[in-house]
C-alpha positions in Angstrom: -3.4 9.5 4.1 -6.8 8.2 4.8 -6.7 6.0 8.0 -10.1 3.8 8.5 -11.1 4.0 12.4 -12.5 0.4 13.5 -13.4 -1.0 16.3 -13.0 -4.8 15.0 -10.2 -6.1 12.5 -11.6 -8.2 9.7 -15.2 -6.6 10.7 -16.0 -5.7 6.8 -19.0 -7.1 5.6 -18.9 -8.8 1.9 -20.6 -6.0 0.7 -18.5 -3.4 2.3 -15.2 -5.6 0.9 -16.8 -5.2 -2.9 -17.7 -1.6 -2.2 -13.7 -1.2 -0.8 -12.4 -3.0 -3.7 -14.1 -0.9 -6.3 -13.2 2.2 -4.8 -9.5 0.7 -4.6 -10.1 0.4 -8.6 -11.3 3.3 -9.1 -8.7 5.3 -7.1 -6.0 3.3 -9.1 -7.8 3.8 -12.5 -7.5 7.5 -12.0 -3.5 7.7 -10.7 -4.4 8.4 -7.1 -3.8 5.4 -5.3 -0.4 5.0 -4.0 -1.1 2.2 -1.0 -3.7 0.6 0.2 -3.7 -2.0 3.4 -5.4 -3.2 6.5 -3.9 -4.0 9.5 -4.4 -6.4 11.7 -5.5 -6.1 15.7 -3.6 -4.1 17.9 -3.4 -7.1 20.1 -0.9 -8.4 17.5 1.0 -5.0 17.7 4.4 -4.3 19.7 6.2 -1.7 21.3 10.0 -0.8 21.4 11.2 2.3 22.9 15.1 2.6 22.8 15.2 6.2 23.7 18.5 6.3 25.4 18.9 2.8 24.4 16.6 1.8 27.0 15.9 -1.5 24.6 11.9 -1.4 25.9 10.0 -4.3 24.2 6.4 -4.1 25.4 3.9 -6.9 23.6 0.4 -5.0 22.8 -0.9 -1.6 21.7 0.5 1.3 22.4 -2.9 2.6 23.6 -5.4 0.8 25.1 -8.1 2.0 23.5 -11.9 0.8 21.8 -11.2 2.5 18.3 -8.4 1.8 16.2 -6.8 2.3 12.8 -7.4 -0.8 11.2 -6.4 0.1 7.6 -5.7 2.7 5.4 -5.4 4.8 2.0 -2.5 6.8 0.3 -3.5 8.7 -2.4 -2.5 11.5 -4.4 -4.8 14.3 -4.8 -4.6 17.6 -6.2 -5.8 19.7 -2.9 -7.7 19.4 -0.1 -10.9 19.2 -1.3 -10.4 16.4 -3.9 -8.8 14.5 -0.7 -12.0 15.0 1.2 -14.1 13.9 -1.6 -12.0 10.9 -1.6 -11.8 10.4 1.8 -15.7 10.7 2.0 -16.2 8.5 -0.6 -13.7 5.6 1.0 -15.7 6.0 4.4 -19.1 5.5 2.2 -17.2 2.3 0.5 -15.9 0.7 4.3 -19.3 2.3 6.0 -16.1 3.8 8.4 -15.5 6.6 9.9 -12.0 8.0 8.5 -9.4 10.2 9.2 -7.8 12.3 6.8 -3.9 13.8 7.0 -1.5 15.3 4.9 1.8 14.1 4.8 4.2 16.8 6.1 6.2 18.8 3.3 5.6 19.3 -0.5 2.2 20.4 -1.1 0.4 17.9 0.5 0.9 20.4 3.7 -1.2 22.7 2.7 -4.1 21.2 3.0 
């Protein structure tokens, strides 16, 4: 999974949206692409813990924090460094900083 770190939602540029969509494409051109979304603000975001059926319902982030995950890729790749050229070339296509993480189990782990 690709996550793309933002500090704005909807802060893509209509040059960065094209670049996005053409690596989108490309990833689904070549089998990789599994999902891709954004998300929207964490302000729009809620939290339920019912540990213990405690039935928690708190509006907001979890974290109140200036970064966020504001979208994000899963693709298939065939090890870790095809993932890392992929993830470097989605942060190049969403001028983002991303974060890149295996899925646990199967051979994704390994990376």
């Amino acid at each position: 999974m690709i996550s793309v770190i933002d500090s704005e939602t909807g802060s893509g540029s209509g040059d960065e949206m094209a670049a996005i969509d053409a690596f989108n494409e490309r990833l689904q051109n070549a089998g990789q692409l599994i999902m891709a979304e954004g998300l929207a603000s964490p302000r729009a975001s809620t939290v339920i813990d019912n540990r213990g059926g405690a039935g928690l319902v708190t509006p907001g982030p979890l974290h109140d924090t200036e970064q966020y995950v504001s979208g994000f890729w899963i693709i298939e790749a065939a090890d870790r460094d095809a993932a890392l050229a992929l993830a470097a070339e989605g942060s190049r296509a969403c001028n983002r900083v991303v974060e890149l993480r295996p899925f646990f189990g199967g051979e994704a782990s390994a990376f």
